[in-house]
C-alpha positions in Angstrom: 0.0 0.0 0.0 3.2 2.6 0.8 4.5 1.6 -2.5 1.0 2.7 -4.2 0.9 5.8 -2.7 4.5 7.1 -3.3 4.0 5.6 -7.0 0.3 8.0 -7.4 2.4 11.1 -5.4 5.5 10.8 -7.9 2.5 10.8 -10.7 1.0 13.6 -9.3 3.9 15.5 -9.3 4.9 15.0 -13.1 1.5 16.0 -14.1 0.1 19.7 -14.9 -3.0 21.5 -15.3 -5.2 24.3 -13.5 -6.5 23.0 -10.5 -9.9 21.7 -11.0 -10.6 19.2 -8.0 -12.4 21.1 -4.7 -12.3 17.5 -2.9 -13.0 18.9 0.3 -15.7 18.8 2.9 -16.9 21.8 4.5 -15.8 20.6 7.9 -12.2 21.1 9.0 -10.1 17.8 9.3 -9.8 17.4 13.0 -6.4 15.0 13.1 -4.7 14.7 9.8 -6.0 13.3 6.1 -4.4 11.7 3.3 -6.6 11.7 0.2 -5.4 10.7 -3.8 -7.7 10.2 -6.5 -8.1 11.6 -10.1 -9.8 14.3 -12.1 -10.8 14.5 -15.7 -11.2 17.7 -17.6 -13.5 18.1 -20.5 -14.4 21.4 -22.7 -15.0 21.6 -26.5 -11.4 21.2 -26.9 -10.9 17.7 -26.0 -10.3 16.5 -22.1 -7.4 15.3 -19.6 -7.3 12.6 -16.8 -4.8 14.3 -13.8 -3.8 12.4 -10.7 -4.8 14.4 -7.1 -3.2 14.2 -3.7 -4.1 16.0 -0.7 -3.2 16.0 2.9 -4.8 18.0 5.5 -4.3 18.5 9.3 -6.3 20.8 12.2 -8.6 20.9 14.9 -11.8 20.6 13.6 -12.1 24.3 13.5 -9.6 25.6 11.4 -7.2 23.4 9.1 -4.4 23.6 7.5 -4.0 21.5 3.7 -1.2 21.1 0.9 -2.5 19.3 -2.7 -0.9 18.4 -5.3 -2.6 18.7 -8.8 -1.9 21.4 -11.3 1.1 22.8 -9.0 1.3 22.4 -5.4 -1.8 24.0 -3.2 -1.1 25.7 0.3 -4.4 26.4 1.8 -6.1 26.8 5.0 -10.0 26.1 5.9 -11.7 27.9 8.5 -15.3 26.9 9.8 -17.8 29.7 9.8 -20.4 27.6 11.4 -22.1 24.0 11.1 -21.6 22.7 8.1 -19.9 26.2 6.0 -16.2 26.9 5.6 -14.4 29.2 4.0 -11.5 28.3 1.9 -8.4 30.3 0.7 -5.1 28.6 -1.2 -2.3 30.0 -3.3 -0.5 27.7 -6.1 1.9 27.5 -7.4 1.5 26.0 -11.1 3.8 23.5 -12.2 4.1 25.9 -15.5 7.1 27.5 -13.3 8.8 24.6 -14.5 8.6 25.2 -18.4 10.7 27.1 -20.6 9.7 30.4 -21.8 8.0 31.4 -18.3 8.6 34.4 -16.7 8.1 35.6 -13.0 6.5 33.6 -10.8 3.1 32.3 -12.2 0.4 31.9 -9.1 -3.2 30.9 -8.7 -5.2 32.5 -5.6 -8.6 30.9 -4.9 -11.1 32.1 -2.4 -14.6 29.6 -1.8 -17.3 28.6 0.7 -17.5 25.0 0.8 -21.8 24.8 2.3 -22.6 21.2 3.4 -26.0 19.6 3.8 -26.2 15.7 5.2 -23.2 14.1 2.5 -23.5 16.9 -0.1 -21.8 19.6 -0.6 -21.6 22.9 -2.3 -18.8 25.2 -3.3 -18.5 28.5 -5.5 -15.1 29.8 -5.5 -13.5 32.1 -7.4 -9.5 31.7 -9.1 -7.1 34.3 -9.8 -4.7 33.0 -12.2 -0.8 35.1 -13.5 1.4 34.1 -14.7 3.9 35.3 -18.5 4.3 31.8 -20.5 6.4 32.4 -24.1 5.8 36.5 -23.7 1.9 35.8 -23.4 0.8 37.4 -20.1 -2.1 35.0 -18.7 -4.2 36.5 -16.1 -7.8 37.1 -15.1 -10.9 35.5 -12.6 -12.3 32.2 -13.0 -15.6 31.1 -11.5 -15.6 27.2 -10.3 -18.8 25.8 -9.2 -18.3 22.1 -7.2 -20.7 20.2 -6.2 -20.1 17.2 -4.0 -21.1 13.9 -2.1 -18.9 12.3 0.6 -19.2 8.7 0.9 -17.5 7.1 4.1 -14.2 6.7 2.2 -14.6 8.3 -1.2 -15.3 11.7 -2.3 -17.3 12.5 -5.7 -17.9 15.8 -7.4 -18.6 18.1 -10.2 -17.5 21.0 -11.5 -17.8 23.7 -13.8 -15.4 26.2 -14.3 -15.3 29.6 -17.0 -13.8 32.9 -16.7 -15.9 36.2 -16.9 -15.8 37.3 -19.9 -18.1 33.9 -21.1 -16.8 31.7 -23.7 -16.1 27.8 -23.7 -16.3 26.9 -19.9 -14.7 23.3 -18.7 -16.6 20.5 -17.0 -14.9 18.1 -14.4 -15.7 15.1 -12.7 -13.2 13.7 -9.8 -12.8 11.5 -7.0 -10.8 10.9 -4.0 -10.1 7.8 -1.5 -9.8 8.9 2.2 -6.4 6.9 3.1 -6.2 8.9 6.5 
């Protein structure tokens, strides 16, 4: 089982994408969490399949996470009250890792995460800049998740688009609780 999961963290690692996955329960972890699954992207243009880790660890009231997806997530979860959290995380895209990028490219999200029984609910909103090949990409993306958590296993969808309307992205992903 060790094996496994160093094998899907060394996966996750190599792969690279905008963060798409919410995979988290409005409730801050009170111990520690280990979750990996997958997510797969779809818009008009064709669709990916990218490996997700995330570990978590607080108090039940606020929480403290790092992911691994499309760059590596720091983020922290505070509960507002039963069943609503907010959530806040800056990442850092694995892009910084390509030729031709300049600066430091970052992705700042802000959501509430609003839970009833197993589902739950998140809007969030993305900030993403970063200069790739002398093309500056920046702007706000809306992400809506919806969610249910099963007793090991979290399942979701998501839509995500920018402002200004266009092609937006579907995702579906899922995530086994290993802690």
């Amino acid at each position: 089982m060790r094996r496994l999961v160093v094998a899907l963290a060394g996966l996750v690692v190599l792969s690279g994408c905008v963060p798409v996955a919410v995979l988290r329960t409005p409730q801050p972890v009170s111990g520690e969490s280990l979750s990996v699954g997958l997510s797969g992207l779809f818009s008009s243009d064709g669709g990916v399949v990218i490996p997700v880790a995330y570990y978590a660890r607080g108090d039940g009231e606020t929480e403290y996470n790092l992911s691994a997806q499309a760059g590596l997530r720091l983020g922290i979860k505070q509960r507002l009250a039963d069943s609503i959290g907010l959530d806040a995380g800056l990442t850092v895209p694995y892009v910084l890792l390509s030729p031709g990028t300049t600066g430091i490219p970052l992705v700042v999200d802000l959501g509430l995460l609003i839970g009833v029984d197993r589902f739950y609910l998140s809007p969030r909103v993305d900030w993403i800049g970063f200069t790739f090949n002398g093309q500056a990409v920046s702007g706000l993306i809306y992400h809506f998740t919806g969610g249910y958590a099963f007793e090991d296993f979290l399942l979701e969808l998501s839509y995500l688009n920018n402002f200004q309307g266009g092609g937006g992205a579907f995702s579906i992903s899922g995530a086994w609780k290993l802690l």
